[in-house]
C-alpha positions as a printed Julia matrix, in Angstrom:
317×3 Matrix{Float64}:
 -126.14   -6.08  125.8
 -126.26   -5.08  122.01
 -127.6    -1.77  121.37
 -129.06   -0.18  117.61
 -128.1     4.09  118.23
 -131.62    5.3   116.22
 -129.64    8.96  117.03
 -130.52   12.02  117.88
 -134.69   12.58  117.56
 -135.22   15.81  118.98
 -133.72   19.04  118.9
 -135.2    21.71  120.59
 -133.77   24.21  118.65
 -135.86   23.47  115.5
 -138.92   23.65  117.04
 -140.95   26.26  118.85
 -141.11   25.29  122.57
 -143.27   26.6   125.52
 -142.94   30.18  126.79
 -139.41   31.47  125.98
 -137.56   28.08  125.64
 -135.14   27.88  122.94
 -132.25   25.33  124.03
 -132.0    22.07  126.02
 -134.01   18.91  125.91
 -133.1    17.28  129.37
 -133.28   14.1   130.81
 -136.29   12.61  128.05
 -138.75   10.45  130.03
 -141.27    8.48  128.48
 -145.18    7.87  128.76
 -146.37    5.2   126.9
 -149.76    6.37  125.29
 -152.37    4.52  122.63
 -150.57    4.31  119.48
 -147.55    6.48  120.32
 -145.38    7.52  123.11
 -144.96   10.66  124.53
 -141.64   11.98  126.08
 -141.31   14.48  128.54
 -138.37   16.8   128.98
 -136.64   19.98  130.69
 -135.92   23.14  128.63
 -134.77   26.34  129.75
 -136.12   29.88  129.81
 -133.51   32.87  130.69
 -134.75   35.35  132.77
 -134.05   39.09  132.39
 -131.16   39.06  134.99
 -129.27   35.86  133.08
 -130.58   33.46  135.09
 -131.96   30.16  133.52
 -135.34   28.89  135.07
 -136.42   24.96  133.9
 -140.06   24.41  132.24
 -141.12   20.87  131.6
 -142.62   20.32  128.05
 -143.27   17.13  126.37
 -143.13   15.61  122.22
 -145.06   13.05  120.81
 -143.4    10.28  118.99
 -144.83    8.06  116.34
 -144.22    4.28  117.03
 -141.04    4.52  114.77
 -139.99    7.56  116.68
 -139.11    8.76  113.49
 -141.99   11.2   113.19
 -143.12   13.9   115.86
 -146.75   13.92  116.33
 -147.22   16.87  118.15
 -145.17   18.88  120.58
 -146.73   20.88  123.3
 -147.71   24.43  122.76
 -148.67   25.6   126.14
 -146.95   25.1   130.14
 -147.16   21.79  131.47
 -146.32   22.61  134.97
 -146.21   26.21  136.04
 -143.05   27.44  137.89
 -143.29   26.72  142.03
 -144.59   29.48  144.17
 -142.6    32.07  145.37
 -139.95   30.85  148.21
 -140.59   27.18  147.61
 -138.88   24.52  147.12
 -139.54   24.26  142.78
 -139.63   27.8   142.5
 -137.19   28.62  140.29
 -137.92   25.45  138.38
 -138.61   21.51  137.84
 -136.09   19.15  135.9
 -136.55   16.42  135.62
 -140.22   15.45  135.99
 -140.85   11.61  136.19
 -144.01   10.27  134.98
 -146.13    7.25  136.44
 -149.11    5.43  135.01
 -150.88    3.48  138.2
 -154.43    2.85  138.87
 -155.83    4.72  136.42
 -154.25    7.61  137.1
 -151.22    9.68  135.43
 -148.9    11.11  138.12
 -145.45   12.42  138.0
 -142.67   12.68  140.15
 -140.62   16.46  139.58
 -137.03   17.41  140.96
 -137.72   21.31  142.32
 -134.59   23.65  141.78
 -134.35   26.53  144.41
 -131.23   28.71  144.48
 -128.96   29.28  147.11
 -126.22   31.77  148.46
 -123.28   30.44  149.49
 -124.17   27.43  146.76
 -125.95   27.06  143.61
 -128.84   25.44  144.07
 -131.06   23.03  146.38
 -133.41   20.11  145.46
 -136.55   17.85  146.11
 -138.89   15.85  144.83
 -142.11   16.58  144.34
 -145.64   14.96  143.07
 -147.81   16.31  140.88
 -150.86   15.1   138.78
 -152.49   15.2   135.24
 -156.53   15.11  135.1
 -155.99   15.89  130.49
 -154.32   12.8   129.56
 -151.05   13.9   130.19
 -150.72   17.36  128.88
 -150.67   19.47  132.1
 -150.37   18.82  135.46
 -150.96   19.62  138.97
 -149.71   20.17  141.69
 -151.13   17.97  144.94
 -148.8    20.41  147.06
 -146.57   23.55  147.72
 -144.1    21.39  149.72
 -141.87   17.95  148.58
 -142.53   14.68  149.54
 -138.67   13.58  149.77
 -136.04   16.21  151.0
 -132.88   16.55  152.8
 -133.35   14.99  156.37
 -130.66   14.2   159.21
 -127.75   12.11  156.65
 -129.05   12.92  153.37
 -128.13   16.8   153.71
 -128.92   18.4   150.61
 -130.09   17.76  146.7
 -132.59   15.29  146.91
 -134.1    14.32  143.58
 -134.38   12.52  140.02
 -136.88   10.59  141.29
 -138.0     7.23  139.46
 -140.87    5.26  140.53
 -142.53    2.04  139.78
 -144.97   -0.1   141.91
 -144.24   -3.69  142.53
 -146.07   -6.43  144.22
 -148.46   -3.34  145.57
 -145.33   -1.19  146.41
 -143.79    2.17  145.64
 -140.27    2.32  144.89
 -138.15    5.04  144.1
 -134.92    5.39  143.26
 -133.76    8.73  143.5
 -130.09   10.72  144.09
 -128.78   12.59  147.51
 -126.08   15.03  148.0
 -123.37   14.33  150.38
 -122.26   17.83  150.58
 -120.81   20.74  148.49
 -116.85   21.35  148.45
 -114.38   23.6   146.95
 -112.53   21.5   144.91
 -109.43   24.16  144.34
 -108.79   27.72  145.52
 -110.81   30.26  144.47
 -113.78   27.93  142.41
 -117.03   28.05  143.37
 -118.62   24.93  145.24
 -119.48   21.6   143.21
 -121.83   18.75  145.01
 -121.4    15.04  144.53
 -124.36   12.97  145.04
 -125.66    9.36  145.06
 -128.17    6.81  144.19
 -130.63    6.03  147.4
 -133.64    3.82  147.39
 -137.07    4.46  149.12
 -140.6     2.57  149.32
 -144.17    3.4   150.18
 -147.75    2.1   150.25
 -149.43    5.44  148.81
 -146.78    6.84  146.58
 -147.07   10.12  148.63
 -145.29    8.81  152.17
 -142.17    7.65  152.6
 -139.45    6.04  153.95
 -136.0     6.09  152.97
 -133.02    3.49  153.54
 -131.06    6.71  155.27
 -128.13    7.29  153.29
 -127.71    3.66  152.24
 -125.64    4.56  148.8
 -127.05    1.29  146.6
 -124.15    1.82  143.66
 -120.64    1.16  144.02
 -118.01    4.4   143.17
 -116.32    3.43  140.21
 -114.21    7.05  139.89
 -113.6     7.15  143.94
 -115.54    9.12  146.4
 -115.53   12.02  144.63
 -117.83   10.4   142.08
 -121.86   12.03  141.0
 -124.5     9.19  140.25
 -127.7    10.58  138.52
 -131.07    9.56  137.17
 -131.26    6.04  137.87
 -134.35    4.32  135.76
 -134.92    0.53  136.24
 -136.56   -1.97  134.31
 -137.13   -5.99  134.09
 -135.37   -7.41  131.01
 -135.71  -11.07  131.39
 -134.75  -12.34  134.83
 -133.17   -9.64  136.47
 -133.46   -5.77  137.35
 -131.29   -3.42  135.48
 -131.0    -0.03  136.07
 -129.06    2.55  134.06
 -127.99    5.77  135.52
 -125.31    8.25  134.58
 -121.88    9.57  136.46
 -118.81   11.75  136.14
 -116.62   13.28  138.23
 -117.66   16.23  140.91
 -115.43   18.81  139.7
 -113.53   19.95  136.54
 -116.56   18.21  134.45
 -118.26   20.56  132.04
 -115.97   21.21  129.46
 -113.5    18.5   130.27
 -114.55   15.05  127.89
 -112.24   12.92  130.2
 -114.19   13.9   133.6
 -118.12   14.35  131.76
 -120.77   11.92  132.09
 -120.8     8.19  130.96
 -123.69    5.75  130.82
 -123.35    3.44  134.01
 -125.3     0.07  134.38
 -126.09   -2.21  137.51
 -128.49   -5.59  138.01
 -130.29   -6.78  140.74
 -132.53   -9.7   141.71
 -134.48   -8.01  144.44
 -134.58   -4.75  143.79
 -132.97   -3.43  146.62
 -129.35   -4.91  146.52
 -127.56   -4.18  143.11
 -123.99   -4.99  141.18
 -122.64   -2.48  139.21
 -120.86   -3.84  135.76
 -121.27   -1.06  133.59
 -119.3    -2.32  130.36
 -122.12   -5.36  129.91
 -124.28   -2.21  129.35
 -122.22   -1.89  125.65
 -123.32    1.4   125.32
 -120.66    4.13  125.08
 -119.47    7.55  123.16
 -119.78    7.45  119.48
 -116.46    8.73  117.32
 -118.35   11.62  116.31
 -121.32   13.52  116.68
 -124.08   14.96  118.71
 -123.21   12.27  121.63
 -118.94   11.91  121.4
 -118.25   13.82  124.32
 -120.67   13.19  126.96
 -124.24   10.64  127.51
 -125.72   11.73  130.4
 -129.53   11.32  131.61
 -130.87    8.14  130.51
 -134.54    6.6   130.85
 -135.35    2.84  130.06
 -138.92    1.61  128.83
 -140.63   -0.79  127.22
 -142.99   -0.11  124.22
 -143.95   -2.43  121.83
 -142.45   -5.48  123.44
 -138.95   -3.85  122.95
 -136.41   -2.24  125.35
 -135.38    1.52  124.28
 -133.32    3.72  126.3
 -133.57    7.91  126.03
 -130.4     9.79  126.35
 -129.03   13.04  126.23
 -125.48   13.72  124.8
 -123.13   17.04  124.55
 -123.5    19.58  126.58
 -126.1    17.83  128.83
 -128.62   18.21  126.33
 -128.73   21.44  124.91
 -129.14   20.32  121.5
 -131.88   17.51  122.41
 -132.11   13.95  122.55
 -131.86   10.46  121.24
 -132.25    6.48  121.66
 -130.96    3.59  121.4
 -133.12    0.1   120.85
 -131.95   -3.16  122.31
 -131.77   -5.87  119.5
């Protein structure tokens, strides 16, 4: 696959954001809209005590995507309610256009004791077009259950032939990965369909990408698409441990195909998409998103840092 890097298009910290946001730009997820496209993403707001809660917020592209229409100026999803599952925040939030309606699939952060965080995925709504959006629920419609323990999310979700798919990530557990360092999860790509988009049923802790780093290896964010006569999905991965400041162990861009949508073959160099010598995105590509607009394949990325300093894309020639 031959790729055209447009760059980096956003960064958050040029622009004033939604309630006390002032860095990240994660995992960019597109809506395609009359006459431009509009890209949701996560930014961060530090509370008083340190801690960093998620808001989603969203930019409007020109068809170039070299000219931001409008950025939004109010919250697009409040914070969850107290002791549930998104209440301490939602990133990433996934949106759908199906049957006339505009719905979105969130990941809900809650925090943890012994461990950092827990995660599920969650459906909310938009009645304005897009700009806000509702809730249909306190509670998740995919969690942990009896093999798929813990972190449930990045939800992605198409309709096919009249059916919901989702490709989404599970934990299989947290370790200690040496003495004395707090607890780091691994987690993979899972598949699930419904009728309604609301119930469903999981392939139980049927892990539908191959390890390429061993079993210590983190898939995230899948996103799939039809590019001539196969299904490709691109997703990224790193190690579980010993990742955040070490290039070597970060996250890469990983690739797989499939001709039925459920069984898939990993072969991420045909993706041709890697680190660039320098820049904004030489160290680390992490959360992609692949769409169509304008009868051409693009793919949103973040880079350093997992996206503190924004986002960019690449075009398929």
């Amino acid at each position: 696959m031959n790729w055209i890097k447009l760059g980096k298009i956003f960064d958050p910290t040029l622009h004033a954001l939604p309630g006390r946001c002032f860095y990240f730009a994660q995992s960019p997820q597109a809506l395609v809209c009359n006459g431009h496209v509009r890209v949701y993403f996560s930014s961060r707001e530090r509370e008083p005590e340190g801690m960093y809660i998620s808001h989603v917020a969203w930019v409007d592209f020109d068809p170039t995507f070299r000219h931001i229409r409008q950025i939004a100026t109010g919250i697009t999803l409040p914070r969850g309610e107290l002791g549930c599952f998104d209440e301490h925040g939602v990133f990433p939030l996934s949106p759908l256009r199906h049957d006339g309606r505009i719905l979105a699939y969130t990941t809900g952060w809650s925090r943890r004791v012994a461990v950092s965080v827990e995660t599920g995925i969650g459906l909310v709504e938009s009645f304005d077009g897009g700009s806000t959006f509702q809730r249909l629920g306190n509670g998740p419609v995919l969690s942990a259950s009896l093999r798929e323990p813990c972190l449930v999310g990045d939800a992605f979700v198409r309709v096919y032939d009249g059916m919901f798919h989702m490709w989404y990530i599970f934990g299989t557990g947290w370790k200690h990965f040496s003495a004395g360092a707090a607890a780091d999860r691994t987690y993979k790509i899972g598949h699930a369909t419904s009728m309604d988009g609301m119930h469903w049923r999981k392939e139980e802790a049927r892990q539908i990408i191959a390890d390429r780093l061993g079993h210590d290896e983190s898939q995230a964010l899948p996103s799939v698409l039809r590019i001539g006569s196969r299904w490709h999905m691109v997703f990224c991965y790193r190690q579980s441990f010993d990742f955040r400041s070490n290039k070597a162990r970060g996250y890469r861009l990983g690739h797989a195909t499939s001709d039925d949508l459920v069984h898939w073959t990993r072969d991420d160099e045909s993706l041709g998409l890697d680190l660039s010598e320098v820049g904004w995105d030489s160290e680390m590509m992490c959360y992609p998103h692949l769409f169509e607009y304008d009868g051409r394949v693009h793919l949103l990325y973040n880079g350093n840092a997992f996206g503190r300093d924004g986002f960019g894309l690449a075009v398929l020639t």
